[in-house]
C-alpha positions in Angstrom: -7.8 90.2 45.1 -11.6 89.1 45.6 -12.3 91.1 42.1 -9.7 89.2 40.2 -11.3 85.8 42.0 -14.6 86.5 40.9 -13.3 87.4 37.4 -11.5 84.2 36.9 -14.1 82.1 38.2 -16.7 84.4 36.2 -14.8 83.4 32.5 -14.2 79.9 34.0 -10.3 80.3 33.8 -9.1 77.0 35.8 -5.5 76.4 37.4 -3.9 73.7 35.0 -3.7 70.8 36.9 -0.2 69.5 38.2 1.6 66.9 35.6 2.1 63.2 37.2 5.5 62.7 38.1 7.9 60.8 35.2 8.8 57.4 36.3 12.5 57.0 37.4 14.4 54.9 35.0 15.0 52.3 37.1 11.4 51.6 37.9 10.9 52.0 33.9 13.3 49.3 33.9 11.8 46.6 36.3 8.6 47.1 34.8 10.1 45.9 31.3 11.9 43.1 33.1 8.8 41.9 34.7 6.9 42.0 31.2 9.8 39.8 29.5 9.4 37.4 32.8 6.9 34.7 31.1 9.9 34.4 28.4 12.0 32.7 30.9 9.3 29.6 31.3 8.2 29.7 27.8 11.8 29.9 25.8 12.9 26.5 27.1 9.9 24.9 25.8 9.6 26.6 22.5 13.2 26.2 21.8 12.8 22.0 22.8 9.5 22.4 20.4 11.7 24.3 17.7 14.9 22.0 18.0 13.0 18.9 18.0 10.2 19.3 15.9 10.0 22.2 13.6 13.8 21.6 12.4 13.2 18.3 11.9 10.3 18.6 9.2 11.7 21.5 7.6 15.1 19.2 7.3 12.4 16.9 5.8 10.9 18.7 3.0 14.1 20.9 2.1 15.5 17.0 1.4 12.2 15.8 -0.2 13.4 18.7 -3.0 16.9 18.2 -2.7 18.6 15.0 -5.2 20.5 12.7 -2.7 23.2 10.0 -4.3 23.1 6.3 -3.3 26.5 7.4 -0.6 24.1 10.4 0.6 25.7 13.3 -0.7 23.5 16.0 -1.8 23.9 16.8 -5.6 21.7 20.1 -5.6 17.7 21.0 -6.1 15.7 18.1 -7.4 12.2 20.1 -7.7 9.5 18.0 -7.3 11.4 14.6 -9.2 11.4 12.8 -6.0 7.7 13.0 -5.6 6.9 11.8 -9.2 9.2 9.2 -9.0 7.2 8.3 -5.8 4.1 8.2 -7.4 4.8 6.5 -9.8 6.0 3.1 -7.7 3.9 0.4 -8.7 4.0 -0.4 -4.5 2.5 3.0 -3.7 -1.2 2.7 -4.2 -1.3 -0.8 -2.3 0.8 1.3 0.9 -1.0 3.9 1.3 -5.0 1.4 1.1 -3.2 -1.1 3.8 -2.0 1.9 5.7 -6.2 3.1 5.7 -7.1 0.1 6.8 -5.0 -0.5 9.5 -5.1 2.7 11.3 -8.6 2.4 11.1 -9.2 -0.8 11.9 -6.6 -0.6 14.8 -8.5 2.3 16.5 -11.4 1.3 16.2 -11.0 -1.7 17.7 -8.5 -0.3 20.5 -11.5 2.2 21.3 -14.2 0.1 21.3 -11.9 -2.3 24.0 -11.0 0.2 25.8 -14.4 1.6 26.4 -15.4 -2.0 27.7 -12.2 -2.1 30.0 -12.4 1.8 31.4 -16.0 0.5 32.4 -14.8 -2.8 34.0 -11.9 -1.2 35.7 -14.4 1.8 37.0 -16.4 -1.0 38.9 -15.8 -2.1 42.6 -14.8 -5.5 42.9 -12.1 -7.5 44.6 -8.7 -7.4 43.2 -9.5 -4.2 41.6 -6.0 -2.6 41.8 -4.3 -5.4 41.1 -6.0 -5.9 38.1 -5.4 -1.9 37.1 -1.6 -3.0 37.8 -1.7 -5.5 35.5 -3.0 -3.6 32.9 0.1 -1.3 32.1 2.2 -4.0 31.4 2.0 -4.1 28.0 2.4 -0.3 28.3 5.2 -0.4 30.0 6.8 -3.0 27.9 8.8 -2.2 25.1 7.0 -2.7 21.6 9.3 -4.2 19.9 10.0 -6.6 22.7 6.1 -7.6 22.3 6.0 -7.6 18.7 9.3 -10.1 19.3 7.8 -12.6 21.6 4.2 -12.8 19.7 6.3 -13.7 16.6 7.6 -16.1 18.3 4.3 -17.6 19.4 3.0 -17.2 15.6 5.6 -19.5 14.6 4.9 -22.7 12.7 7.5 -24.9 14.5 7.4 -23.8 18.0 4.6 -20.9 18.2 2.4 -21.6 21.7 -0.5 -20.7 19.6 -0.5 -23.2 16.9 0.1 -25.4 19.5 -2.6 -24.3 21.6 -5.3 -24.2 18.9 -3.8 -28.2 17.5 -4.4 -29.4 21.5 -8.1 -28.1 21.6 -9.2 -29.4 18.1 -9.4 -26.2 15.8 -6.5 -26.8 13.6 -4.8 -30.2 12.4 -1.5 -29.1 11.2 0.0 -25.8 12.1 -0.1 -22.7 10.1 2.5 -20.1 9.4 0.3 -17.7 9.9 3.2 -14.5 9.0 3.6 -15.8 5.6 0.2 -14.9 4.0 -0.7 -11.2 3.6 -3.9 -11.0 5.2 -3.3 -13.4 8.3 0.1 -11.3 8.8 -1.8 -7.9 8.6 -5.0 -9.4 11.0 -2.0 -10.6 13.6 0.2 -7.7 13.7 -3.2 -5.4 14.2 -4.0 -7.8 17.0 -0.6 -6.8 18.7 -1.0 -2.9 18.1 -4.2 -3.4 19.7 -2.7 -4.9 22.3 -0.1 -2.6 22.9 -2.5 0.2 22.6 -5.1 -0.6 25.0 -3.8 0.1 28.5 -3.5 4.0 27.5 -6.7 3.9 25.5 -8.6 2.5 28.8 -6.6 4.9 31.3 -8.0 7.7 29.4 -11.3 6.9 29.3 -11.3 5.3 32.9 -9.8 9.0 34.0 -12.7 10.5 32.0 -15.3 7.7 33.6 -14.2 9.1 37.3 -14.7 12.9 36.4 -18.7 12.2 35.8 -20.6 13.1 39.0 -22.3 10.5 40.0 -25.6 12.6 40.3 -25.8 12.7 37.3 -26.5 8.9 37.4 -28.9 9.5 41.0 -31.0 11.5 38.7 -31.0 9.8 35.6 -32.2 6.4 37.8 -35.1 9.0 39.8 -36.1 9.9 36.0 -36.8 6.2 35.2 -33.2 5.6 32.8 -32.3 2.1 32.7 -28.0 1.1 32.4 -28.2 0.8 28.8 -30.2 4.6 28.2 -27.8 6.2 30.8 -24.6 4.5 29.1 -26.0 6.5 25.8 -27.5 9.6 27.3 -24.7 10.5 29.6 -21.5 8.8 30.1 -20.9 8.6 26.0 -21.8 12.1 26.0 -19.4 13.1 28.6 -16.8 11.0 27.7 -16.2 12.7 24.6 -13.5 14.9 25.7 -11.7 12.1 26.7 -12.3 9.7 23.7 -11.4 12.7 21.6 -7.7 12.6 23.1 -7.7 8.9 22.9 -8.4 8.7 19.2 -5.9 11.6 18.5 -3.1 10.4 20.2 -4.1 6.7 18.8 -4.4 7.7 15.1 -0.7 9.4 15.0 0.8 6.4 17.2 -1.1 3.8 14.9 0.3 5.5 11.8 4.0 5.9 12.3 3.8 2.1 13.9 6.8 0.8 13.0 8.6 -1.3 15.4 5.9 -4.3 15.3 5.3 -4.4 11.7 9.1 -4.1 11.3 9.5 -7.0 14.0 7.2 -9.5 12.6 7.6 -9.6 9.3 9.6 -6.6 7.9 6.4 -5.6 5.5 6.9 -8.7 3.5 6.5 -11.0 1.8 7.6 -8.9 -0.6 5.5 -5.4 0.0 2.6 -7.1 0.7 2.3 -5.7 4.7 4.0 -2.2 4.7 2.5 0.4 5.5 4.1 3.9 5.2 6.6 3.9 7.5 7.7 1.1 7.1 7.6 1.6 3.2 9.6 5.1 3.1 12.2 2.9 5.4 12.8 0.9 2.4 13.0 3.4 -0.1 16.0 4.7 2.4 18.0 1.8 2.8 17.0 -0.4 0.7 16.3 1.1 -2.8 19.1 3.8 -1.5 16.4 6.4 -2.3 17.1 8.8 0.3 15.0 11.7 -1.4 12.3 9.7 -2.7 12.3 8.3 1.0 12.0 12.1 2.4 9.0 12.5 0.1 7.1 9.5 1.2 7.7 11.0 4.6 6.5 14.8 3.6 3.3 12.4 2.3 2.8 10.5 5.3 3.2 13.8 7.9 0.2 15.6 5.2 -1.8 12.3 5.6 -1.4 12.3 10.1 -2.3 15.9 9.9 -5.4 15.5 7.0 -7.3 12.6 9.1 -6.7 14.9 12.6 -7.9 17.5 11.2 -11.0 15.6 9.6 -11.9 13.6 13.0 -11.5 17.2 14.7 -13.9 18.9 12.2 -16.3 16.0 12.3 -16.4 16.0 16.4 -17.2 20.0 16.3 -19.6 19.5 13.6 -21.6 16.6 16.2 -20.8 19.1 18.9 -22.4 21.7 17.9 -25.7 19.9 16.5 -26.1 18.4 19.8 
């Protein structure tokens, strides 16, 4: 027995070592269950996401190819006819300008306002919260309940601000200020403006309150004065924040449709539609259901171009800082 011991260990002959045990089946079994487990929180969302969203825009382009009668009955594959017919309205290039300049000059403006009002609202003083209340009133208001009621006050006969501006001396006779093109546009970007500022300035004041204030303590020991730390530091870190706001701004700004639809219906004539409200009258009122679907196929390529440009441009600053 001790020769055949030192013989094995001698040729280094080795016992095989002992296989693990299989897994039973039904541990096999909970073990797949638990790996499927994230499905049950995630399918509800991604089939709300693919109900209400992906279906919807693949409903849009399939009819942006399809030919639709004037009753809405689909008379087969149109190719791309619905998209030359589009560009080749007369309206179109005028659209799609006004509907440049007012997302950008409604943004714009909105941020700027809002950066002024997350900075007020971020400051101690009395009345504070009441004034933060205040605030989300025309956020909580429906939109085309305020595009309503500041038509009304634009009105010639009976508008509050005509009145208003006759009582103080700046006007002599009242104006009808929705009947010309560019006082209709400058008014119904004042009310998006409007309605767009109490969200604009919640998100920046919620990005104002996440900055330490040592960051401030040391900027005021280093000899900063209100205006270099403004710059330096809460611009800076306030991007994230003014990054959301601008997002969320841009796509609300460019499918507007309630307040341009409530104060003057794009007109006179074509004169203040944008998009939206332009593919809305290729629908119903041209009965151009397909030529309709393309202007909105256009108008979902133009929300997703300028968010991916702003996104591109705010990496690119990102990463040269």
């Amino acid at each position: 027995m001790a020769v055949h011991d030192v013989t094995a260990s001698a040729t280094g002959a080795e016992h095989p070592a002992p296989e693990a045990p299989a897994q039973s089946p039904p541990r096999r079994r909970r073990r797949n269950w638990r790996a499927l487990e994230p499905l049950l929180w995630l399918g509800p969302a991604t089939l709300l996401i693919l109900t209400m969203v992906v279906w919807p825009i693949i409903e849009m382009i399939r009819t942006s190819l399809t030919k639709v009668s004037s009753t809405g009955l689909s008379e087969g594959f149109a190719g791309l006819r619905n998209y030359t017919d589009l560009f080749a309205e007369g309206d179109l290039p005028g659209v799609l300008l006004r509907t440049l300049v007012w997302v950008i000059g409604v943004v714009t403006v909105t941020i700027l306002v809002s950066l002024a009002l997350a900075q007020l609202l971020n400051a101690s003083f009395p009345g504070r919260r009441l004034v933060r209340w205040a605030m989300i009133v025309p956020w909580a208001s429906s939109v085309l309940m305020t595009a309503l009621i500041w038509r009304w006050m634009l009105n010639n006969f009976y508008g509050v601000i005509n009145r208003l501006l006759m009582d103080i001396g700046v006007l002599d006779a009242p104006v009808n200020w929705l009947a010309h093109p560019g006082q209709a546009l400058a008014a119904m970007m004042g009310v998006a403006v409007f309605v767009s500022l109490p969200f604009t300035s919640f998100v920046l004041l919620a990005g104002l309150q996440s900055i330490p204030g040592e960051v401030y303590e040391a900027a005021r020991v280093d000899g900063a004065g209100p205006v270099r730390a403004y710059l330096a530091i809460t611009l800076p870190l306030l991007r994230p924040s003014l990054v959301v706001a601008a997002i969320i701004n841009v796509i609300n700004v460019f499918n507007s449709f309630p307040i341009i639809w409530a104060m003057t219906r794009g007109g006179p004539g074509f004169s203040t539609d944008t998009t939206t409200t332009y593919l809305y009258k290729l629908a119903f009122d041209n009965q151009s259901v397909g030529e309709s679907a393309a202007m909105a196929v256009v108008n979902f390529g133009l929300v997703l171009a300028v968010v991916l440009v702003y996104l591109r441009v705010v990496r690119r600053q990102e990463d040269t800082a």
